[in-house]
FIKOLZA-1660 file (N, C-alpha, C; in steps of 0.1 Angstrom, whole numbers, plus 5000, padded with zeros to 4 digits):
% residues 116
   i   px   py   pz ch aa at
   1 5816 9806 5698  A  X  N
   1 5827 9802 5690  A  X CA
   1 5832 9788 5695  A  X  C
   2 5839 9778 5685  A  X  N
   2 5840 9769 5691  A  X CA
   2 5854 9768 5687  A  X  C
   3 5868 9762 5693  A  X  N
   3 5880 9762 5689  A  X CA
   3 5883 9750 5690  A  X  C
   4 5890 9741 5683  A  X  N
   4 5897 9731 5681  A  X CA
   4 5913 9731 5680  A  X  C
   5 5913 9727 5696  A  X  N
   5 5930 9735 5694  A  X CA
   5 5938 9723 5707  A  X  C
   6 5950 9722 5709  A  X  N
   6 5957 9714 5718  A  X CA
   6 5956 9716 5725  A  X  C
   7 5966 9712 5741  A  X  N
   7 5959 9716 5754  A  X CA
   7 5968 9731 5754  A  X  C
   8 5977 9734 5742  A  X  N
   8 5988 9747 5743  A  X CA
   8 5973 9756 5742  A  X  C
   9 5970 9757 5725  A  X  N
   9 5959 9764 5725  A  X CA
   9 5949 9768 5734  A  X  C
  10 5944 9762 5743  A  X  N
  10 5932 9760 5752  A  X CA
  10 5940 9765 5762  A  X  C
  11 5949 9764 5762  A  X  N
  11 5957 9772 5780  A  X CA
  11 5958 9788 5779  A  X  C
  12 5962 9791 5762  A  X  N
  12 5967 9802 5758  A  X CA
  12 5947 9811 5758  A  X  C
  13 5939 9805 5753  A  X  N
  13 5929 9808 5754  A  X CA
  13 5921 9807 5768  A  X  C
  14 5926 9804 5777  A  X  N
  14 5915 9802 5789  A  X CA
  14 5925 9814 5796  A  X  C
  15 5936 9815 5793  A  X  N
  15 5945 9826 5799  A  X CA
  15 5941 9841 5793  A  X  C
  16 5934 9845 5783  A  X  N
  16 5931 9855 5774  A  X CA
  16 5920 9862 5779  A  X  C
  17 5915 9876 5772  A  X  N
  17 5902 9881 5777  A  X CA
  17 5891 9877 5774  A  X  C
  18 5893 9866 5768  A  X  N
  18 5881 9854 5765  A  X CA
  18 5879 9847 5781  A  X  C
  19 5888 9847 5789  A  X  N
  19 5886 9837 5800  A  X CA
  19 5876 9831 5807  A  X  C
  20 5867 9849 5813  A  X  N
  20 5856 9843 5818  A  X CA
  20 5843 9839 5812  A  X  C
  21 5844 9837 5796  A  X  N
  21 5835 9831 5790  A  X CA
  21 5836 9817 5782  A  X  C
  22 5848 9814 5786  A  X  N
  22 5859 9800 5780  A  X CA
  22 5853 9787 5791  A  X  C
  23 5844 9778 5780  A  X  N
  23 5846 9766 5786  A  X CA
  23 5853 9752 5783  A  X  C
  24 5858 9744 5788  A  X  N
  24 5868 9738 5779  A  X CA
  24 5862 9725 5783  A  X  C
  25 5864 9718 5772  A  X  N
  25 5867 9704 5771  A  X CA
  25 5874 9696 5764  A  X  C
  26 5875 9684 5772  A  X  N
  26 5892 9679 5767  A  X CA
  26 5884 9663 5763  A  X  C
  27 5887 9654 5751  A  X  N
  27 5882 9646 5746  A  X CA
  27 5892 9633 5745  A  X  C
  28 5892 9625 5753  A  X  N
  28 5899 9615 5759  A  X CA
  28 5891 9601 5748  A  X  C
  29 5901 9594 5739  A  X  N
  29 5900 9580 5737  A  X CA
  29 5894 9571 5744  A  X  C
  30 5885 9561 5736  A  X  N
  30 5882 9549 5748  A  X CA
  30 5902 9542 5752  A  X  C
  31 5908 9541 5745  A  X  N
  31 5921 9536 5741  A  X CA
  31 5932 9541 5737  A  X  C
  32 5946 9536 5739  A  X  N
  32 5952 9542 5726  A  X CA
  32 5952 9532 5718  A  X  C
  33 5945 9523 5716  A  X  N
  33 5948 9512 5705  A  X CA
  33 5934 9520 5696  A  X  C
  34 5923 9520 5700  A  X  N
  34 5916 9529 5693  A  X CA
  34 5915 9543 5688  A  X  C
  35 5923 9549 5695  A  X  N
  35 5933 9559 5684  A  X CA
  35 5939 9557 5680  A  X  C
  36 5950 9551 5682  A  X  N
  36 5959 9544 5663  A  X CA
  36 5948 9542 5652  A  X  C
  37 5942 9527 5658  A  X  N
  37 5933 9530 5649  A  X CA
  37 5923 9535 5641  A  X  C
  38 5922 9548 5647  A  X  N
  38 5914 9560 5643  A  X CA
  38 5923 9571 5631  A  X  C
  39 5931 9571 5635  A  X  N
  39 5946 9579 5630  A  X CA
  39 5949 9572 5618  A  X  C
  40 5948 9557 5620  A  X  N
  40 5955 9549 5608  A  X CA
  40 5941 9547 5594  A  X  C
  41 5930 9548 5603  A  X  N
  41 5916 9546 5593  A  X CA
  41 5915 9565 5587  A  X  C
  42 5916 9571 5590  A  X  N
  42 5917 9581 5581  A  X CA
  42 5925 9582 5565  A  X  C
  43 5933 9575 5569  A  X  N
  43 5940 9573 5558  A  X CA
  43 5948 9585 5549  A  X  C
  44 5951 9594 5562  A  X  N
  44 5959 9609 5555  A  X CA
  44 5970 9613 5555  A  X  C
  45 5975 9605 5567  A  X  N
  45 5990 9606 5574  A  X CA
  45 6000 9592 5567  A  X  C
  46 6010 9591 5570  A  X  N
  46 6019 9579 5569  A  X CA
  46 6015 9572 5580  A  X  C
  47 6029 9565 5585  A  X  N
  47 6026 9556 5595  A  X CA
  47 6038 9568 5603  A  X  C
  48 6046 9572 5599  A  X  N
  48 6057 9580 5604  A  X CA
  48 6048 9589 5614  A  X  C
  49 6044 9593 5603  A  X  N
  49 6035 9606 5610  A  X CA
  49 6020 9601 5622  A  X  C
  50 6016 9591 5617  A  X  N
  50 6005 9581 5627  A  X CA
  50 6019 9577 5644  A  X  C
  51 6027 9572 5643  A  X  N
  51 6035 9569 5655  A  X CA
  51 6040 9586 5658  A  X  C
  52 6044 9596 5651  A  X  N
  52 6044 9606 5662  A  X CA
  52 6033 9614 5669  A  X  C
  53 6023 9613 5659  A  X  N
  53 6010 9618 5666  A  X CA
  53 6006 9607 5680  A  X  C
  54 6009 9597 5681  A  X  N
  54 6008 9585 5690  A  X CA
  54 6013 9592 5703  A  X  C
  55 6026 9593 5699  A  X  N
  55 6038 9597 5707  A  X CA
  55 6034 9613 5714  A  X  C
  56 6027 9623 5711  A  X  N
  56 6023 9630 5714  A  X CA
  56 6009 9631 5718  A  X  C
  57 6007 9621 5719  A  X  N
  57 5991 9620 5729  A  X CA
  57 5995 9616 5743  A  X  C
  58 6005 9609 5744  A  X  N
  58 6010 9608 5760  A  X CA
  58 6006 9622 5766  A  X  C
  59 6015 9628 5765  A  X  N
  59 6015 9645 5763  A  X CA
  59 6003 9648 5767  A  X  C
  60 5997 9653 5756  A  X  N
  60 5986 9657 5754  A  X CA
  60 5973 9652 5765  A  X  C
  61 5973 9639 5765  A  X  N
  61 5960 9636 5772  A  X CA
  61 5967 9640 5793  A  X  C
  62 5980 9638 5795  A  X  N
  62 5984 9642 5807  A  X CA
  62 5978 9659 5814  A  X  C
  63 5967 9664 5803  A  X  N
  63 5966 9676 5805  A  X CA
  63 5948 9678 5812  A  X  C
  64 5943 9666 5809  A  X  N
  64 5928 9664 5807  A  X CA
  64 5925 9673 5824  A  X  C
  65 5927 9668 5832  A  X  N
  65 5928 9676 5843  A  X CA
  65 5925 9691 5846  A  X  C
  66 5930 9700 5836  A  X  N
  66 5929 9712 5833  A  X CA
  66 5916 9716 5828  A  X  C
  67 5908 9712 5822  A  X  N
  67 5897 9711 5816  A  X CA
  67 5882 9714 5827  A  X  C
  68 5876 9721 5820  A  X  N
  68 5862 9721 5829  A  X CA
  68 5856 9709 5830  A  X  C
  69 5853 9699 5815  A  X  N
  69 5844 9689 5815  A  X CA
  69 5855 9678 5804  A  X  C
  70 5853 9665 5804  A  X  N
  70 5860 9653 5799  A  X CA
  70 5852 9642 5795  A  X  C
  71 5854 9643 5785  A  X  N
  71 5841 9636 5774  A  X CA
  71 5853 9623 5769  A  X  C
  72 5849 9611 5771  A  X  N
  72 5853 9599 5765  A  X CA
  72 5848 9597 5754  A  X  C
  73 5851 9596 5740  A  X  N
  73 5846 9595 5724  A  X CA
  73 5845 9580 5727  A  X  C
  74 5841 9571 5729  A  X  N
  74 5837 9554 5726  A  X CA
  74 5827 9551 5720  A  X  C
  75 5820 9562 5718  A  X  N
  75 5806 9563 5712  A  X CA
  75 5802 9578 5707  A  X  C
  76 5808 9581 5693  A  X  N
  76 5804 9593 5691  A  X CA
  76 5791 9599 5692  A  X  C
  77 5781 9592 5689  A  X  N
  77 5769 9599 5687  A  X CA
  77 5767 9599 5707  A  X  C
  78 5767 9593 5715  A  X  N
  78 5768 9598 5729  A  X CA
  78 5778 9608 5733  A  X  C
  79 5789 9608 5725  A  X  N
  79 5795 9620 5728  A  X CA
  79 5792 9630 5724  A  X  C
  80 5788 9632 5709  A  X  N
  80 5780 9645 5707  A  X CA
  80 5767 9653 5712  A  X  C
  81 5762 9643 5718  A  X  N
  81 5753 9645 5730  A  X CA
  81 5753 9649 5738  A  X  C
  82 5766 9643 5751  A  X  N
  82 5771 9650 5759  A  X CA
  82 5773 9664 5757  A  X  C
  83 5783 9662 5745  A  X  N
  83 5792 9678 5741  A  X CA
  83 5776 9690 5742  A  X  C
  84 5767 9684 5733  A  X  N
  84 5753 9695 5734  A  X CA
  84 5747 9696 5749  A  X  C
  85 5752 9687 5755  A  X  N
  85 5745 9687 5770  A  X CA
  85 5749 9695 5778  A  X  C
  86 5763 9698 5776  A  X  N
  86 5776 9706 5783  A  X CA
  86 5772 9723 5775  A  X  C
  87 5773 9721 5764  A  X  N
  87 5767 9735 5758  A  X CA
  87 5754 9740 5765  A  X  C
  88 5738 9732 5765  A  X  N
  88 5732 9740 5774  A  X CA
  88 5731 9741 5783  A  X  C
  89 5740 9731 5788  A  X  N
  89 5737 9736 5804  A  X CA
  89 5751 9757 5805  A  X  C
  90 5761 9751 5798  A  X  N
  90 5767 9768 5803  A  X CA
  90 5759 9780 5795  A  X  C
  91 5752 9778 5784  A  X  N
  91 5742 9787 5780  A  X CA
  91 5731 9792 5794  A  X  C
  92 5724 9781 5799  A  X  N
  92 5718 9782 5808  A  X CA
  92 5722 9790 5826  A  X  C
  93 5735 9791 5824  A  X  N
  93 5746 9791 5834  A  X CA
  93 5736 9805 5840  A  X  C
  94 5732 9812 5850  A  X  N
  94 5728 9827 5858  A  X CA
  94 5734 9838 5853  A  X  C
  95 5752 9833 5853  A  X  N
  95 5760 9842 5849  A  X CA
  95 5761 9850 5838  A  X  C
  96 5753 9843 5831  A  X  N
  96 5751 9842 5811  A  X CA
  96 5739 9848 5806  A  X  C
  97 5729 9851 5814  A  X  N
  97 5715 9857 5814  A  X CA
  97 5713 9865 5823  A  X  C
  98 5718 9876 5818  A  X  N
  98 5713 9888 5822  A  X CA
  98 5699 9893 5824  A  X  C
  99 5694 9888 5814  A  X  N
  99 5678 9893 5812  A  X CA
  99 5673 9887 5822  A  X  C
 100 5673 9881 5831  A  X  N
 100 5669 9871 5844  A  X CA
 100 5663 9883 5855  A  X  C
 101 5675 9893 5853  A  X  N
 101 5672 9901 5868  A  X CA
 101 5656 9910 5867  A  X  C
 102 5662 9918 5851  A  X  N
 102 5648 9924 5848  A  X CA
 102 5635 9916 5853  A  X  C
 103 5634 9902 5847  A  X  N
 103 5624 9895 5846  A  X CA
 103 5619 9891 5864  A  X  C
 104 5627 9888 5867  A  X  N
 104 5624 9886 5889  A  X CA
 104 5614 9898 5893  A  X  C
 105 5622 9912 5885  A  X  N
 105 5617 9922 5892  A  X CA
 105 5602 9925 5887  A  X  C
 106 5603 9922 5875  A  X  N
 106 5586 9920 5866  A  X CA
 106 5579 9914 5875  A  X  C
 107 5584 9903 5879  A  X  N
 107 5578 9896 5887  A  X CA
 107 5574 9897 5899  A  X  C
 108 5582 9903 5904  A  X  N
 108 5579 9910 5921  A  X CA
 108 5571 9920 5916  A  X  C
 109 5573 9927 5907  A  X  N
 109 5560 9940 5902  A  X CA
 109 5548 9932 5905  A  X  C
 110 5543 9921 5894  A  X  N
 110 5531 9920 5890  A  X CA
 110 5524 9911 5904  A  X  C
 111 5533 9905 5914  A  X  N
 111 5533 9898 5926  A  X CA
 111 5526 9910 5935  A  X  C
 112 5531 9921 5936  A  X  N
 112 5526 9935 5944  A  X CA
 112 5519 9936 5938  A  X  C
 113 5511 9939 5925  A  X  N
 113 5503 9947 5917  A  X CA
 113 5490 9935 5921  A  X  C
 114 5491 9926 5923  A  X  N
 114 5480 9912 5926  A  X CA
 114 5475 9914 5943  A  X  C
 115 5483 9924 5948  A  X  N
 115 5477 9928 5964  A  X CA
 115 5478 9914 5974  A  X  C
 116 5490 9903 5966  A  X  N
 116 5492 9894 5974  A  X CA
 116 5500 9898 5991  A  X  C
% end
């Protein structure tokens, strides 16, 4: 599952019985001038509503800290990269593949079974 939520949401979720499977990342601006301007090129909000969302990124980005991993967007297509890099690598995580232990033991079988 993937959630798109604030740093409230992501606290409320890393705090939950989701926790020990909760990996977070927090997506930090090259800028804030390049977030205005990202805010203001959407073209969805006012400008009212573009300066409080502004005003609440202070906020918001003072949280990045809290986060497992922190991805700079200055280059989407390298950030979506990252973001897939950070995906397999915690797919890959020991903790997450159970099927591992069976397979060692297969292996120590067929290791014995070889009369090494």
């Amino acid at each position: 599952m993937l959630f798109d939520v604030d740093w409230q949401g992501g606290q409320q979720i890393r705090n939950s019985v989701l926790a020990d499977s909760v990996v977070s990342v927090f997506i930090l601006p090259p800028s804030m001038a390049a977030l205005k301007q990202r805010l203001q090129g959407r073209g969805q909000d006012s400008d009212q509503v573009v300066d409080e969302r502004m005003a609440q990124s202070r906020d918001e980005i003072s949280h990045w800290a809290e986060y497992d991993y922190v991805l700079v967007n200055d280059d989407l297509a390298k950030a979506k990269s990252d973001l897939m890099t950070i995906i397999r690598a915690e797919r890959l995580k020991r903790s997450r593949t159970p099927s591992l232990s069976a397979l060692v033991q297969r292996l120590n079988a067929e290791y014995e079974d070889l009369g090494a």
